[in-house]
C-alpha positions as CSV (number, residue, x, y, z in Angstrom):
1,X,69.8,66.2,-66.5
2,X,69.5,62.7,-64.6
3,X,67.5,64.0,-61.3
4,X,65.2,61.1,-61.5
5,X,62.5,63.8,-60.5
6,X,60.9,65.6,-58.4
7,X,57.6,65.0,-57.7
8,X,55.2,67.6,-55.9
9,X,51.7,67.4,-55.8
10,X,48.5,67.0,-54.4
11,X,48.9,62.7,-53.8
12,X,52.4,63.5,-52.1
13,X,52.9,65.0,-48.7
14,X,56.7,65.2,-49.4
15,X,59.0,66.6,-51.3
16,X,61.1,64.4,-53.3
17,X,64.3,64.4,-55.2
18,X,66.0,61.4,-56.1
19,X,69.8,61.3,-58.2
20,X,71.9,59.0,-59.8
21,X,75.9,60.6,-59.6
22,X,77.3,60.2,-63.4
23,X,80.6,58.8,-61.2
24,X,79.7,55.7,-60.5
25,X,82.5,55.6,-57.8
26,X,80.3,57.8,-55.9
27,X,76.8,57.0,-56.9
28,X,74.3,55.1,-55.2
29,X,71.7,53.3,-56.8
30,X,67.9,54.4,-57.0
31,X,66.2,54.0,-53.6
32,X,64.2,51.5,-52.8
33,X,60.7,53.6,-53.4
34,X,60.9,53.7,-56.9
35,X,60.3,49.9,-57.2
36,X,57.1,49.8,-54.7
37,X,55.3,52.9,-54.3
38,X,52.1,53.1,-57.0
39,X,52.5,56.7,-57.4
40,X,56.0,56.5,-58.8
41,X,55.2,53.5,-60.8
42,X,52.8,55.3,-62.9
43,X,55.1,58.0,-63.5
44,X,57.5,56.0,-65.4
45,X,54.9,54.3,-67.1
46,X,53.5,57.1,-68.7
47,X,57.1,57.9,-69.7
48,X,57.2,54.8,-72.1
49,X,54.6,56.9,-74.2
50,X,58.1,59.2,-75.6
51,X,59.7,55.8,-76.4
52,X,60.7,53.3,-79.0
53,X,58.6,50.1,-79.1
54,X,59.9,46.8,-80.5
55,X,56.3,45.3,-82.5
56,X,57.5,42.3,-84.6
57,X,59.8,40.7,-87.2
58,X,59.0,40.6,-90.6
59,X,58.9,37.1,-90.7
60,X,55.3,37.0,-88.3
61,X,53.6,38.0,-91.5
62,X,54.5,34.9,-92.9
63,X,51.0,33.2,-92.3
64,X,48.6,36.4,-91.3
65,X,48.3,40.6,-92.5
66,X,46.8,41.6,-89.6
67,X,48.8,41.4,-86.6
68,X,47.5,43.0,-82.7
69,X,50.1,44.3,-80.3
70,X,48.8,43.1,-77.2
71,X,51.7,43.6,-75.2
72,X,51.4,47.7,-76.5
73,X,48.0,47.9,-75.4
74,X,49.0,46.8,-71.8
75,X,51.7,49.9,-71.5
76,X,50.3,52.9,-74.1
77,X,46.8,52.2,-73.1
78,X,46.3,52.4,-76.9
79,X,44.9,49.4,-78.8
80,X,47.2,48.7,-81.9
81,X,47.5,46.5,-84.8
82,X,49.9,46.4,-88.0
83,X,49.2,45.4,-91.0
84,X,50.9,44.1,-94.0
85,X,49.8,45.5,-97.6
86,X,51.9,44.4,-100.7
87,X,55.1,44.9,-99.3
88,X,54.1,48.2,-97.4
89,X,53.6,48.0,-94.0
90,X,51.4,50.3,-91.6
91,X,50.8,50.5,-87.5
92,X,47.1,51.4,-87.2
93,X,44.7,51.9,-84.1
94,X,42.6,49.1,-83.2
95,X,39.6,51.4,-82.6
96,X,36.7,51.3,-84.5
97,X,36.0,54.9,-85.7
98,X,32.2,54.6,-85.4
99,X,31.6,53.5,-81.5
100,X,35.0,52.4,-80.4
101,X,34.9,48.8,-80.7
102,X,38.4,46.6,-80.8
103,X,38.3,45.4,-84.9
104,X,41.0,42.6,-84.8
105,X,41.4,40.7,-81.5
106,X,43.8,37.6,-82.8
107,X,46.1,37.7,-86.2
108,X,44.1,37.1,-89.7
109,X,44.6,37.1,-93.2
110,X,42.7,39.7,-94.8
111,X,41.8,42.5,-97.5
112,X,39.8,44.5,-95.7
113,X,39.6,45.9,-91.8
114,X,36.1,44.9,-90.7
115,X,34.2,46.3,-87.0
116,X,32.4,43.2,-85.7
117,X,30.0,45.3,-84.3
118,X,28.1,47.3,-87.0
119,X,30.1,46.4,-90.2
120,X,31.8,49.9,-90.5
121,X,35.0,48.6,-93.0
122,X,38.3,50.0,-93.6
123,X,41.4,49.1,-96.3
124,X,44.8,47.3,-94.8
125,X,46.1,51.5,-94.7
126,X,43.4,52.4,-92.1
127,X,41.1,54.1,-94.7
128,X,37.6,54.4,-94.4
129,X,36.1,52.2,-96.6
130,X,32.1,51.6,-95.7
131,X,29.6,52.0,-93.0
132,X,25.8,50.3,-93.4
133,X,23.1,52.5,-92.7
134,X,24.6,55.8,-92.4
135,X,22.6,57.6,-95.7
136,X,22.3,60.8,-95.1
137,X,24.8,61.6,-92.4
138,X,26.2,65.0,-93.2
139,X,29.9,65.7,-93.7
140,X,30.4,62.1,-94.3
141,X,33.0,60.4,-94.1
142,X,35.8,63.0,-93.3
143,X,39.2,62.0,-92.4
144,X,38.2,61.5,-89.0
145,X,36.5,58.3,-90.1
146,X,40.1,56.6,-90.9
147,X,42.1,54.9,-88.7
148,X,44.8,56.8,-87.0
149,X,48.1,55.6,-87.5
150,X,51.5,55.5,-85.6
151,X,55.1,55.7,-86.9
152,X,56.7,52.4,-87.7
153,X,60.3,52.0,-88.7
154,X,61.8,49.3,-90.0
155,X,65.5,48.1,-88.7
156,X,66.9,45.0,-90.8
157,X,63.4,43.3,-90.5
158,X,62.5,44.4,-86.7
159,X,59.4,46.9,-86.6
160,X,59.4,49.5,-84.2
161,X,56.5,51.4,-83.3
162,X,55.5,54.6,-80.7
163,X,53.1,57.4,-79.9
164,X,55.5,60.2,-79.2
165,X,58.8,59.3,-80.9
166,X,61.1,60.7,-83.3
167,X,65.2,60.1,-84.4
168,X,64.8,56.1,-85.4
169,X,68.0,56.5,-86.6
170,X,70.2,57.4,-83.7
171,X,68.0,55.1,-82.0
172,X,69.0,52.1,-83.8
173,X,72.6,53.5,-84.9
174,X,74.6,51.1,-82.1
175,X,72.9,48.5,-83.2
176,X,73.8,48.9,-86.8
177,X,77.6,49.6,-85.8
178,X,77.7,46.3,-84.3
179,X,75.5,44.1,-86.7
180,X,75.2,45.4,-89.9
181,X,76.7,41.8,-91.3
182,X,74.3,40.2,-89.5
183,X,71.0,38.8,-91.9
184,X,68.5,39.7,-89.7
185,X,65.8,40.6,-92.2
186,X,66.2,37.1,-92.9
187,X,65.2,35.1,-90.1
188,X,62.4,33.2,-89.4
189,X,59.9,33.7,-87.0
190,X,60.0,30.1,-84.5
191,X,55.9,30.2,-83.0
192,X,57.9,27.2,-80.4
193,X,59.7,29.6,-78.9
194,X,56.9,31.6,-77.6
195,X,56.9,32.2,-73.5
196,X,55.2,34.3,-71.5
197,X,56.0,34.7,-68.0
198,X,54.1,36.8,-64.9
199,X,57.5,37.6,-62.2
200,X,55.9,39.0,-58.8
201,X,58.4,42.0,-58.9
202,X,58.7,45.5,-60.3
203,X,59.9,45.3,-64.1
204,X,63.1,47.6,-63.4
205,X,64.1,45.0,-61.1
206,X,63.8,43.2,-64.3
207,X,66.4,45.4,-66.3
208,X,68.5,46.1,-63.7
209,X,68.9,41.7,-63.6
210,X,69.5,41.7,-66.9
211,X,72.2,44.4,-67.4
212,X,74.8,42.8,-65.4
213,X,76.6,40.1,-65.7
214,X,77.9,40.6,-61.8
215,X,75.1,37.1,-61.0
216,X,76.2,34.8,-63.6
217,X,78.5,32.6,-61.6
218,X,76.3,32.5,-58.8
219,X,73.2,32.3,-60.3
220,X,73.3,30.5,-63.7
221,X,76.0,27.7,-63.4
222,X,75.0,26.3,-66.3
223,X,75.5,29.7,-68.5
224,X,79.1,30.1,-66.8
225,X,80.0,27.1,-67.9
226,X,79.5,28.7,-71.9
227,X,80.7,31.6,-70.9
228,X,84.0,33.1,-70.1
229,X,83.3,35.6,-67.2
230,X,86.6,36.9,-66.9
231,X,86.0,38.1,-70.7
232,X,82.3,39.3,-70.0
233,X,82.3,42.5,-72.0
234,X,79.7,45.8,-71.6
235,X,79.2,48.6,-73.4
236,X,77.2,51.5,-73.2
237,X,75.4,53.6,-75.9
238,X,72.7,56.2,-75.4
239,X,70.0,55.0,-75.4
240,X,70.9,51.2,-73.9
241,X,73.6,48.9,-72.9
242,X,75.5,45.9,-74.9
243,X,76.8,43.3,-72.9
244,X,78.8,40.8,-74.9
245,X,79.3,37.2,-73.8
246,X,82.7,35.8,-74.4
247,X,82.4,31.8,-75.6
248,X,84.8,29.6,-73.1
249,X,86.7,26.9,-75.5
250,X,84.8,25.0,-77.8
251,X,81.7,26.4,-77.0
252,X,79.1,27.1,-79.7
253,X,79.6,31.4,-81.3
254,X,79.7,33.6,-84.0
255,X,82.0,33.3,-87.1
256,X,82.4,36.7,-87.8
257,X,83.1,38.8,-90.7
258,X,86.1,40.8,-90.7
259,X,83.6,44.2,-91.6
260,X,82.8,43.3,-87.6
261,X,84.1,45.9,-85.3
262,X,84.6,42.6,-82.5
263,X,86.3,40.3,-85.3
264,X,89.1,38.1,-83.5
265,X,86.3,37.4,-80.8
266,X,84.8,34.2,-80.0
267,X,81.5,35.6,-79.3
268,X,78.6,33.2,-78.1
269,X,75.7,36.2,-77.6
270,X,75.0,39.9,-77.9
271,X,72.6,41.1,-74.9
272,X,71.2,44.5,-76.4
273,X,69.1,46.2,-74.0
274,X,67.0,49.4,-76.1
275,X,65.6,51.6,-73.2
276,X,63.4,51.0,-71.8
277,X,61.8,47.7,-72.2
278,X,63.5,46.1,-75.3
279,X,66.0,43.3,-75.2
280,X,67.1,41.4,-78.1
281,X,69.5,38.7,-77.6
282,X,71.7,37.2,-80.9
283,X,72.8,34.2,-80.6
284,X,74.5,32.0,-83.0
285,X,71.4,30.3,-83.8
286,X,68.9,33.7,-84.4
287,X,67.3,36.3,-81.7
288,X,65.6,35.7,-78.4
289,X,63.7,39.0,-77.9
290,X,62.5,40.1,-74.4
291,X,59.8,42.6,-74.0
292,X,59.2,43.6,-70.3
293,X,55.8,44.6,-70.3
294,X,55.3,46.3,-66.9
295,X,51.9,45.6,-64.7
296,X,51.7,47.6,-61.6
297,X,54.4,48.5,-59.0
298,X,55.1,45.0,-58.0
299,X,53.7,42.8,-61.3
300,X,55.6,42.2,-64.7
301,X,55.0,40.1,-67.6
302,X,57.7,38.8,-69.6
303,X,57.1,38.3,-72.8
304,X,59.7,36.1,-75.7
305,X,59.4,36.1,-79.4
306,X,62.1,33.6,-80.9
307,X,63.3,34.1,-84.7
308,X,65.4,31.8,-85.9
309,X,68.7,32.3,-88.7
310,X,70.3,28.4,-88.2
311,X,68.2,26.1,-86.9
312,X,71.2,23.0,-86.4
313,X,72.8,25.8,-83.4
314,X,69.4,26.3,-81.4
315,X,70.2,24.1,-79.1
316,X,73.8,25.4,-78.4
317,X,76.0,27.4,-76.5
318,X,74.4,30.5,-74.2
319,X,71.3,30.3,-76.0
320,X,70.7,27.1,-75.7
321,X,68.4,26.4,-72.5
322,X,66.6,30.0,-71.9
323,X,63.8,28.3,-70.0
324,X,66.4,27.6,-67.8
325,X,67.8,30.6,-67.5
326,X,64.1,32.6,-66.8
327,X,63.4,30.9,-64.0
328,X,66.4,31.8,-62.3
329,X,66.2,35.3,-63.0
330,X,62.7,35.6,-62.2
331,X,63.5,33.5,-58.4
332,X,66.0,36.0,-58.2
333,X,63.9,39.9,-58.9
334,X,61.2,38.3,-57.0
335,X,63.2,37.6,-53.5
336,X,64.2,41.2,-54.3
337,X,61.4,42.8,-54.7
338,X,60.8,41.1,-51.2
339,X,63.7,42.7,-50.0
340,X,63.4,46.1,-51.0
341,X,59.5,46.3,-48.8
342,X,62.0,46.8,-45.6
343,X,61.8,49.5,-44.0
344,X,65.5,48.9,-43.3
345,X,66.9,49.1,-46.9
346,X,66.9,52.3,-48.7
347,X,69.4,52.2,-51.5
348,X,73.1,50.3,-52.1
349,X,76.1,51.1,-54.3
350,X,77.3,50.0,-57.9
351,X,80.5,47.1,-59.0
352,X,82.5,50.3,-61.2
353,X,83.7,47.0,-62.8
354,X,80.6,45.0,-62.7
355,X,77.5,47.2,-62.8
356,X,78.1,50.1,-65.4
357,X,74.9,48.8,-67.2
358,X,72.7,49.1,-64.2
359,X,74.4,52.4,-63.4
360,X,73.2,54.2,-66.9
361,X,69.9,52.5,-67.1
362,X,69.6,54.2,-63.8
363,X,70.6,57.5,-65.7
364,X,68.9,57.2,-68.5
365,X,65.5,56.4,-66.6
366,X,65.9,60.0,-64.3
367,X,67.0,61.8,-67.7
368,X,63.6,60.2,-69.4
369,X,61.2,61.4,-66.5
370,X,62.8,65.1,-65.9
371,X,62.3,65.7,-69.6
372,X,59.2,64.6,-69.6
């Protein structure tokens, strides 16, 4: 079930088996190939097609109906957009039905889905509506003529969206364990905390950064002093990892609810990382969410959407300078992605204390690509 896979045809000259041991006492981690060689980059890519994708809040509708997802476009090759209709919301392609032309480049207020090309129209839930000039066509319009459209779920305000997906709710079931108190569907969309950052280094370098908290101490000083790392808490679930931050005294975190399965805790941030590209951080002030959109082999945008539940805490505790925080993360995936081109490192072993994140995104990236 986790062979990462094996890969045979005409591009490779060798035959090629890479596993991850489900004993992480025993296990080394992936080798070094996986996070440089093209060919194997574009395999996992196209793996990303099966998965969940995180779209927007709620809240981004505030101002605009018509809302493109960019970032999708970059890793489904599929041009996107949702829409907002009443209260009804649908994920639509961007493709103009008539001659394939992008209809919504930037986020707009709207009734109606216009082509800027040749005026061909449809309604906010991708039907046709109206093409000039096309009297007499035969057999038109059919349902061909509509926009397809993608599944979108809806988790507590977050929209997910896909191409080949299916079981939202196991998908999102951890996350409702741990945060069902939590008002989500109320937050506000914050345009300030916007980012997006290009990091010279494979984006599983990325995710394997984030799902430890192994660096903290010796890479964010700052964050260990907020944090207690002796308390540094991760779980796993299957389809991602929680890591839970523990707040050192009088450090800014959640009041929680006794209906919280961590109540008694002094939490100052829930890192939830939703295979394969989704992290959504929860801090006492809102949610930081991380998409890691990946570019090629050795190129990865980071991109941050920041929504915001109390605005007096945004400036406290863990999540308080992120900026901060990026930059040393992205100084750190990039001298490794330098690393790794040795010919001299192949592969290393995991912390069974330290690393057990790391360890089942490992897993959970072979079980994705020998299914697929």
């Amino acid at each position: 079930m986790y062979s990462l896979f094996t890969a045979l045809d005409s591009s490779y000259s060798v035959y090629m088996d890479y596993n991850v041991d489900k004993d992480i006492r025993k296990a080394k981690t992936l080798p070094s190939s996986i996070y440089k060689d093209t060919r194997i980059f574009k395999k996992v890519i196209s793996s990303f097609k099966n998965q969940w994708l995180f779209a927007t809040h709620t809240s981004s509708f505030t101002n605009n109906n018509v809302i493109p997802l960019h970032y999708l476009e970059q890793i489904l090759n599929e041009s996107m957009i949702l829409t907002k209709n009443d209260e009804s919301y649908s994920c639509l392609s961007n493709i103009c039905t008539h001659r394939g032309m992008l209809i919504c480049d930037e986020a707009c207020s709207t009734s109606v889905l216009r082509c800027g090309y040749h005026g061909r129209t449809f309604s906010l839930d991708g039907h046709f509506s109206n093409m000039p000039e096309f009297e007499g066509v035969k057999d038109f319009p059919s349902s061909d003529d509509n926009l397809k459209s993608f599944p979108l779920k809806d988790w507590k305000g977050l929209l997910f969206t896909g191409l080949n997906v299916s079981d939202f709710e196991n998908y999102v079931s951890y996350l409702d364990y741990k945060l069902s108190w939590m008002p989500i569907e109320k937050f506000s969309e914050n345009q300030s905390s916007y980012r997006s950052y290009d990091v010279n280094a494979n984006w599983a370098l990325y995710v394997d950064n984030y799902l430890e908290g192994f660096h903290i101490p010796f890479v964010h000083t700052d964050l260990h002093d907020t944090l207690d790392y002796d308390e540094y808490r991760t779980e796993l679930f299957d389809n991602g990892v929680l890591q839970i931050g523990i707040a050192r005294e009088n450090e800014s975190h959640f009041v929680l609810p006794s209906s919280s399965p961590d109540y008694g805790l002094k939490v100052a941030a829930y890192y939830f990382w939703l295979f394969p590209n989704i992290m959504l951080n929860f801090y006492p002030w809102g949610l930081s969410v991380n998409i890691v959109v990946p570019i090629s082999a050795d190129k990865t945008k980071i991109v941050y959407y920041g929504y915001v539940w109390n605005k007096d805490l945004l400036h406290k505790g863990a999540g308080a300078d992120l900026d901060k925080v990026e930059a040393e993360d992205q100084d750190i995936v990039e001298k490794v992605q330098r690393g790794i081109q040795s010919e001299i490192y192949v592969s290393g072993r995991y912390s069974p204390t330290k690393e057990t994140g790391v360890h089942h995104f490992h897993r959970l990236l072979s079980s994705s690509l020998s299914n697929k």
